[in-house]
C-alpha positions in Angstrom: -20.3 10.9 14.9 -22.0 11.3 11.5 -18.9 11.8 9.7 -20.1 11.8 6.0 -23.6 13.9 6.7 -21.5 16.6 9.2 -18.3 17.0 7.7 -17.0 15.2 4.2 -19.8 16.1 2.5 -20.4 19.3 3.8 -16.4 20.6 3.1 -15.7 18.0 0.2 -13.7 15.8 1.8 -12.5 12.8 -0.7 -11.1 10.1 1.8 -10.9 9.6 5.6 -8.0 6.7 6.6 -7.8 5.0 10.0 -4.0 3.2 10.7 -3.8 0.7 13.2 -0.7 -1.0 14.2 -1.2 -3.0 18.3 2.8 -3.8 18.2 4.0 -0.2 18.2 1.1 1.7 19.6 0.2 3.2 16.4 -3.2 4.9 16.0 -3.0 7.3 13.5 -6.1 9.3 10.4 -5.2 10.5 7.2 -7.9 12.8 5.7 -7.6 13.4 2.2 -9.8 16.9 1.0 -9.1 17.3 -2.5 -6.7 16.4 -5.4 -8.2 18.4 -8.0 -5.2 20.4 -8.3 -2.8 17.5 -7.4 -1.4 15.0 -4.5 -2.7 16.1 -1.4 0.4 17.3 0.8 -0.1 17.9 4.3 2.3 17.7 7.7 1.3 14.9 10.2 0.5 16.1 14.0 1.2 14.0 17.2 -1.6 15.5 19.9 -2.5 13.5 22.8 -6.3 13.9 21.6 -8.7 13.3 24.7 -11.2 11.4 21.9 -11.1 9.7 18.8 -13.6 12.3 17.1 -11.4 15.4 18.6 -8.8 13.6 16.2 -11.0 13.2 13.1 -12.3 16.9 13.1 -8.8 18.2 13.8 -7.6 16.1 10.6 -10.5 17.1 8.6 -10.0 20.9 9.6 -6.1 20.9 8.8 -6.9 18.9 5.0 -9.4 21.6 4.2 -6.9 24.2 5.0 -4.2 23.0 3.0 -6.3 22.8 -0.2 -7.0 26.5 0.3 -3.3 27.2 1.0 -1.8 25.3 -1.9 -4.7 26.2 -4.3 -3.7 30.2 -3.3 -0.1 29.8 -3.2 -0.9 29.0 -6.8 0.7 25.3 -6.5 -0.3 22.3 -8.3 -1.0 20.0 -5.0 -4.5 19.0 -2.9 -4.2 19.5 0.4 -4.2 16.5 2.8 -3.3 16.0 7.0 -2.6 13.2 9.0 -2.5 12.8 13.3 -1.1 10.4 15.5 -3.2 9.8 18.5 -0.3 10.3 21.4 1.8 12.3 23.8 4.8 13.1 21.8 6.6 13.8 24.8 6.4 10.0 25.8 5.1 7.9 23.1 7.0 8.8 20.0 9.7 6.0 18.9 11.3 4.7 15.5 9.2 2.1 15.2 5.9 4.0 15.6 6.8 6.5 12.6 8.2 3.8 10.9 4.8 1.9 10.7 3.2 5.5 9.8 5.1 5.6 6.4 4.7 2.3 5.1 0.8 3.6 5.2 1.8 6.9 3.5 3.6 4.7 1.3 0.3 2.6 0.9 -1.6 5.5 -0.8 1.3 5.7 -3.8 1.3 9.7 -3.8 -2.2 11.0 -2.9 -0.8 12.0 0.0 2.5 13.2 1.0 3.6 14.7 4.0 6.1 16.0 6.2 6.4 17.9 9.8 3.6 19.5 12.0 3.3 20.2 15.6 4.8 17.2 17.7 6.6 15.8 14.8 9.9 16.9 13.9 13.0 16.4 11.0 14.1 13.3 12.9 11.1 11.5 12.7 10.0 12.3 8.9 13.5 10.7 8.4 12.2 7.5 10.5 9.0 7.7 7.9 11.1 8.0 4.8 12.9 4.9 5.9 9.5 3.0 4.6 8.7 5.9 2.1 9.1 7.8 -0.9 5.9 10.6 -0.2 7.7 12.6 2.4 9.3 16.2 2.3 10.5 18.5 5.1 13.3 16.4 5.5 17.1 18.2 6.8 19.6 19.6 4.7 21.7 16.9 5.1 19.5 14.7 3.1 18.9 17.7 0.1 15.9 18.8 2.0 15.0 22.0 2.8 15.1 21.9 6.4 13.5 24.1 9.1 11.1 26.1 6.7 10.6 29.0 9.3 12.7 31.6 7.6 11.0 31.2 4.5 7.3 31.3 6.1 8.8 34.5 8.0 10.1 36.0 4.6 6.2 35.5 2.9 4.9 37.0 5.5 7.1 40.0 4.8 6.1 39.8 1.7 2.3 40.0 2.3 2.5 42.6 4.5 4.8 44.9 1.7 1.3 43.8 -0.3 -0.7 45.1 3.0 0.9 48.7 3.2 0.6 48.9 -0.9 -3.1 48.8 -0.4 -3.7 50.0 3.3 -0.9 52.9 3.8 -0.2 53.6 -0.3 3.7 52.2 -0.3 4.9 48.8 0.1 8.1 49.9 2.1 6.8 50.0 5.7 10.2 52.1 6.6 9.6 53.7 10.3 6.0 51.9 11.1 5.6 50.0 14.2 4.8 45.9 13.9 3.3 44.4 17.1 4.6 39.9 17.1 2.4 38.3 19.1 5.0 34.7 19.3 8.4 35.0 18.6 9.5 31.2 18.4 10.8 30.4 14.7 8.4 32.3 12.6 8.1 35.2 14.8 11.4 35.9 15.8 12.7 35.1 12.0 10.1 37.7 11.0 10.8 40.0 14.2 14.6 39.7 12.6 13.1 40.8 9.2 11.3 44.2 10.2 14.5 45.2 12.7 17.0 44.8 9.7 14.5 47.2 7.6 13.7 49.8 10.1 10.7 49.2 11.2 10.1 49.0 15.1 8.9 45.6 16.8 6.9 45.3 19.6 6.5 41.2 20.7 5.0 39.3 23.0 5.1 35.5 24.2 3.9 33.2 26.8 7.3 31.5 26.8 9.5 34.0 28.8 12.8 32.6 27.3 11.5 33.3 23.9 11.1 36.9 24.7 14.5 36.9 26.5 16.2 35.9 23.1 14.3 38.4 21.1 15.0 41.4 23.5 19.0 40.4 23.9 19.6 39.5 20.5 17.0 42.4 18.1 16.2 44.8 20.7 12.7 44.4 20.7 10.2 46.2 22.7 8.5 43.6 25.1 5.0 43.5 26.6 3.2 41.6 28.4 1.2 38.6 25.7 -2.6 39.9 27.1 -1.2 43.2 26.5 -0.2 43.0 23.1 -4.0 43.5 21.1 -4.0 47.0 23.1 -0.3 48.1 21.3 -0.2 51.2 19.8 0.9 49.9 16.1 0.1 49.7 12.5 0.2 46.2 11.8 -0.2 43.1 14.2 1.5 39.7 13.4 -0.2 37.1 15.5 2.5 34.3 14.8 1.3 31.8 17.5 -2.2 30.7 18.0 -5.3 29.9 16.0 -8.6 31.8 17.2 -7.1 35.2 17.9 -9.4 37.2 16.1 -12.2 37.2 18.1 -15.1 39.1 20.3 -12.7 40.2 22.5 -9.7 41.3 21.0 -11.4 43.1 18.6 -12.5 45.7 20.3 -9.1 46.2 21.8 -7.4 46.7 18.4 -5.8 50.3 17.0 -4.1 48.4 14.4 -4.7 49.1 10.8 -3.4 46.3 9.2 -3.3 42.3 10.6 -0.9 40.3 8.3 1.0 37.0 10.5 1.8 33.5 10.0 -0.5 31.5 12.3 -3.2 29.6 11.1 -6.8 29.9 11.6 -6.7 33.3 12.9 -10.6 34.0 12.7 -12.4 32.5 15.1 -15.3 32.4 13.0 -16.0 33.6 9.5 -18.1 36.7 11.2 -15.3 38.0 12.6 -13.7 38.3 9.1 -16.5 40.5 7.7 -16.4 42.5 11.4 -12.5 43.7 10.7 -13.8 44.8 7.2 -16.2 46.7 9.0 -14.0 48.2 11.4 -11.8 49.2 8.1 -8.9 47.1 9.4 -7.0 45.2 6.5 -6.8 41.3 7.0 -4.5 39.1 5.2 -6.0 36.4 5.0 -3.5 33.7 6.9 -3.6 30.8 4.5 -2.2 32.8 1.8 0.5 35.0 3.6 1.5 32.3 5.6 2.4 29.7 2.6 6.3 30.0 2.6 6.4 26.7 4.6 4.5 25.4 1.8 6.4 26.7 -0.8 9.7 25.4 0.8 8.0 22.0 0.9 6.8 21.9 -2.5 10.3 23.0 -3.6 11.8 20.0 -2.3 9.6 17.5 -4.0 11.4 18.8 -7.1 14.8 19.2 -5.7 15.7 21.6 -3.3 16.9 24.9 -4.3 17.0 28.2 -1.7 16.8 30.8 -4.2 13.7 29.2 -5.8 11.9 28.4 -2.6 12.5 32.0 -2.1 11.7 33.4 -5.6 8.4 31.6 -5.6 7.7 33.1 -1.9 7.8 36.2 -3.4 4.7 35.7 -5.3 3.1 35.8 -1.7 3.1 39.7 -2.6 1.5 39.3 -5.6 -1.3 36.4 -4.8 -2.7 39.2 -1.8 -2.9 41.9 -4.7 -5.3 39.7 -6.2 -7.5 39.1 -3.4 -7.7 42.8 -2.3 -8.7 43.3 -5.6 -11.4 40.9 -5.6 -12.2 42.3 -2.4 -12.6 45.7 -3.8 -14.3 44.7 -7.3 -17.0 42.5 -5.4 -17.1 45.0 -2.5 -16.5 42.0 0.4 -14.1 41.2 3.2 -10.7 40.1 2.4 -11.2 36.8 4.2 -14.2 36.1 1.5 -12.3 37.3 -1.6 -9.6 34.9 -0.5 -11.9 31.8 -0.3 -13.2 33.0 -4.0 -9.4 32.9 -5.2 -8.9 29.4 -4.4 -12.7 28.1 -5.6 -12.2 29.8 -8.4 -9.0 27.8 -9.4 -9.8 24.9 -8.4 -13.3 25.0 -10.5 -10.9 26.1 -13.7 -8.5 23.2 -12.9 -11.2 20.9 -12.9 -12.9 21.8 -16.0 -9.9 21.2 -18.2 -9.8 17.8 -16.3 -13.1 17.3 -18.2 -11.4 17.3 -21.5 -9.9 13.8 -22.0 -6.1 13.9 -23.6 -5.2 10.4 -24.5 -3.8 9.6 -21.4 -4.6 5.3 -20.2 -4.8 4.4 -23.9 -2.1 2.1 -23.6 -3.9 0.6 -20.9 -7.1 -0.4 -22.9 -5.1 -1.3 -25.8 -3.6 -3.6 -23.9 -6.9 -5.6 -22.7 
């Protein structure tokens, strides 16, 4: 695999890291996309990858989409990932997660990290045993905890933003949301709409998921192929990446898609064929940054009512990309990546102007 030539250069990719340790069956990458705007913060996954470059591309992917979702969520932090090569059903233990945070701990900040699929509250609390560059952790520790109310809550927020520029209010009082995935997010967000009025139709592949949402909001159920064909005004995909594709989007009668699942598009094309089709996309690395924003609250000492004071700006950071989108005359998805470079680019010229900072350090040679 021609890592530099194929994928660091071509995405800007600063650092790639491989962790060894034999004696607890640690095999673990770090990939590091940029710290222009700050440490890179990123979850770490636990997949049973079939091959060693399935894991490197999947790291490289998710550290390029945390720059993007930091730099839009307006935060001062890079965006990093890290995966564990292993079955998280059968190979997880103290030891192993242990052994992952004294290498976290190795990096002295660049890279901080938390929770991701596979990896749960208990064992970021094995890694912060060995460090200090972890967040996510529970409330019994002053963390934040389980960040999927306040990822649900931004993603009401950017849809309010959606129905300001789509439908001409931000209320969305008496409009029909279909949630494809109702685990935490979506049933959090399912929750949400219900409690405002607005109808939810959901859909899951996990039948006791569904169960939960019907007995305890009174949602409408459908089958989860049947829920692209829903009669409804905005679709929440709140479970899988890829969703937006050749084939569902010729099923859709939606006119807004705003969820919290990343890496909806299945390519960039498909981003510029919704604009076509006059459907409005919220782009999902912006709407879906409440997790973030929870995270990055911690780091400075967990509060609620910040974490959800600074989600609100969710509303406000989509206003701007519509409007770049309109200005520019370009799909949503494009405006969004414009939002971001453009930060970062700004951030990075004022790093050009040199403030005094290390003087000590020469003095003292």
């Amino acid at each position: 695999m021609a890592i530099f030539a194929s994928t660091m250069e071509k995405f800007g990719h600063e650092q790639l890291i491989f962790c060894q340790n034999r004696d607890v069956g640690l095999r673990a990458i770090i990939a590091i996309h940029d710290t222009t705007l700050g440490p890179a913060l990123g979850g770490t996954r636990m997949w049973p990858y079939e091959t060693e470059e399935e894991a490197i591309v999947d790291a490289l992917r998710l550290s390029r989409g945390m720059t993007y979702k930091a730099a839009a969520a307006g935060l001062n932090l890079g965006g990093g990932k890290a995966v564990i090569i292993g079955n998280p059903k059968t190979d997880k233990s103290e030891a192993l997660f242990r052994a992952m945070g004294r290498f976290v701990e190795s990096l002295q900040g660049r890279f901080i990290t938390g929770e991701d699929v596979g990896v749960d509250v208990n064992d970021v609390e094995y890694m912060y045993l060995e460090t200090r560059y972890v967040s996510g952790l529970s409330r019994a520790r002053g963390g934040g905890g389980d960040p999927a109310a306040v990822t649900a809550f931004g993603v009401w927020q950017g849809m309010r933003a959606c129905g300001q520029e789509k439908l001409g209010s931000d209320s969305l009082e008496g409009l029909t949301v279909a949630v494809q995935g109702l685990g935490n997010v979506g049933f959090h967000l399912a929750k949400l709409l219900i409690d405002r009025q607005i109808k939810v139709i959901g859909a899951d592949i996990d039948e006791e998921k569904v169960r939960r949402a019907v007995d305890q909001l009174g949602i409408e159920e459908v089958k989860s192929d049947e829920i692209y064909q829903v009669q409804a005004d905005i679709f929440a995909p709140c479970a899988l990446g890829a969703i937006i594709n050749d084939a569902t989007i010729r099923q859709f009668k939606f006119k807004i898609i705003a969820g919290s699942a990343n890496n909806q598009l299945q390519e960039d094309r498909h981003g510029d064929e919704l604009d076509r089709r006059g459907i409005l996309y919220a782009p999902d690395y912006v709407i879906n940054a409440g997790g973030l924003i929870n995270v990055f609250v911690e780091l400075e000492g967990y509060e609620r009512e910040r974490a959800l004071r600074m989600t609100r700006g969710i509303y406000y950071n989509l206003r701007k990309v519509f409007e770049i989108a309109r200005r520019e005359k370009i799909p949503t998805s494009q405006a969004a990546d414009k939002l971001v470079e453009q930060r970062i680019a700004m951030v990075r010229q004022l790093k050009s102007i040199y403030t005094g900072q290390g003087i000590h350090r020469i003095r003292a040679k």
